[in-house]
C-alpha positions as CSV (number, residue, x, y, z in Angstrom):
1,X,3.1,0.1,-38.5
2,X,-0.5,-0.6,-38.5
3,X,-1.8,-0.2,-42.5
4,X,-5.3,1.6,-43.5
5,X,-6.2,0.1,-46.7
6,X,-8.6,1.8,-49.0
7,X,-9.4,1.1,-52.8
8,X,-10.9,3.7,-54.7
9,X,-10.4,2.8,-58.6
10,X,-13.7,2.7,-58.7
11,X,-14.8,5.7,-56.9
12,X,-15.9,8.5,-58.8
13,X,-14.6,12.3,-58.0
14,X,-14.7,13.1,-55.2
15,X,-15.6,10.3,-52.9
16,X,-11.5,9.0,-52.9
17,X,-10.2,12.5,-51.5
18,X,-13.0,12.5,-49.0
19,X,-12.4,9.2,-47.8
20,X,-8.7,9.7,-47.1
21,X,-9.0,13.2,-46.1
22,X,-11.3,11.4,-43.4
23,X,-8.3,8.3,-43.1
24,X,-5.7,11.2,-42.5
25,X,-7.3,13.2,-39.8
26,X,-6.8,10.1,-37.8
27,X,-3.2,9.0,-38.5
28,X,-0.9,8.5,-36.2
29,X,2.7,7.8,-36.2
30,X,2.0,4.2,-35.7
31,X,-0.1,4.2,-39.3
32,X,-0.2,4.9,-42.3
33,X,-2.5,5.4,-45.3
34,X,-2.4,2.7,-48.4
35,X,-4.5,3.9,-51.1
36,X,-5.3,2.1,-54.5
37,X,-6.6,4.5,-57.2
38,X,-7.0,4.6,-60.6
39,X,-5.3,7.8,-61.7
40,X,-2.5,10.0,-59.2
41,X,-4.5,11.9,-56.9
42,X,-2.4,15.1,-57.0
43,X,-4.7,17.2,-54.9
44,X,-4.6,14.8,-52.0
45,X,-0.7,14.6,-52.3
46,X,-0.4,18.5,-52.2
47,X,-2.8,18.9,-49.5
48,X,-0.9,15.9,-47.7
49,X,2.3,17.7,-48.5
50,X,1.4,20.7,-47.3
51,X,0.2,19.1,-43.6
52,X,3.8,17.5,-43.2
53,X,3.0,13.8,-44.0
54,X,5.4,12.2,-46.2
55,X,3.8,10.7,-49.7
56,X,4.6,8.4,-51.9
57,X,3.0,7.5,-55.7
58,X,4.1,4.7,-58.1
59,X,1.9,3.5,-61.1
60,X,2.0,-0.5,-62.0
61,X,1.7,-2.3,-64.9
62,X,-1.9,-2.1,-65.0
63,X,-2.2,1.3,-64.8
64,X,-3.1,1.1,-61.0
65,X,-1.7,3.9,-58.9
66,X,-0.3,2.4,-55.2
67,X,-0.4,6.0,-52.5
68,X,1.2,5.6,-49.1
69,X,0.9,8.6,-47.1
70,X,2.4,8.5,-43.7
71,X,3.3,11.0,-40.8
72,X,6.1,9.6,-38.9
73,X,9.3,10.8,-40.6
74,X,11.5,8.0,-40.1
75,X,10.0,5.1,-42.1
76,X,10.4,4.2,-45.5
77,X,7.7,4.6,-47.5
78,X,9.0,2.2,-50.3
79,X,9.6,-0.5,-47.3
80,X,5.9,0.2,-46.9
81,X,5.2,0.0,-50.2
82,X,6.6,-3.4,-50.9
83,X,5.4,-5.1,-48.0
């Protein structure tokens, strides 16, 4: 699986959701988006949601959320996540 990689912690609102709005138009089953943000972007999970990719949001220790959004159905995002 071929990883996009954007940090936005320190985007401001809305520059994150464009940018992987723009990341997720392009995804295939062969990638998947890895998002760093500073708060969990609920909007962009919904809207992810609602277009069939599968998401996934955990929050560290430093108060850093890690996003994987993915469209192929049979991976595991929290292999992803921990790679």
């Amino acid at each position: 699986m071929k990883k996009i990689d954007i940090d936005t912690r320190e985007l401001s609102h809305p520059k994150p959701l464009e940018k992987a709005i723009k990341i997720l138009r392009a995804l295939d089953d062969e990638s998947y988006l890895y998002m760093l943000h500073s708060k969990n972007p609920i909007p962009l999970l919904d809207l992810a949601q609602e277009h069939g990719f599968l998401t996934l949001s955990k929050e560290d220790e430093h108060e850093n959320w890690h996003i994987i959004i993915c469209k192929n159905k049979d991976v595991d995002l929290n292999e992803l996540l921990n790679a």
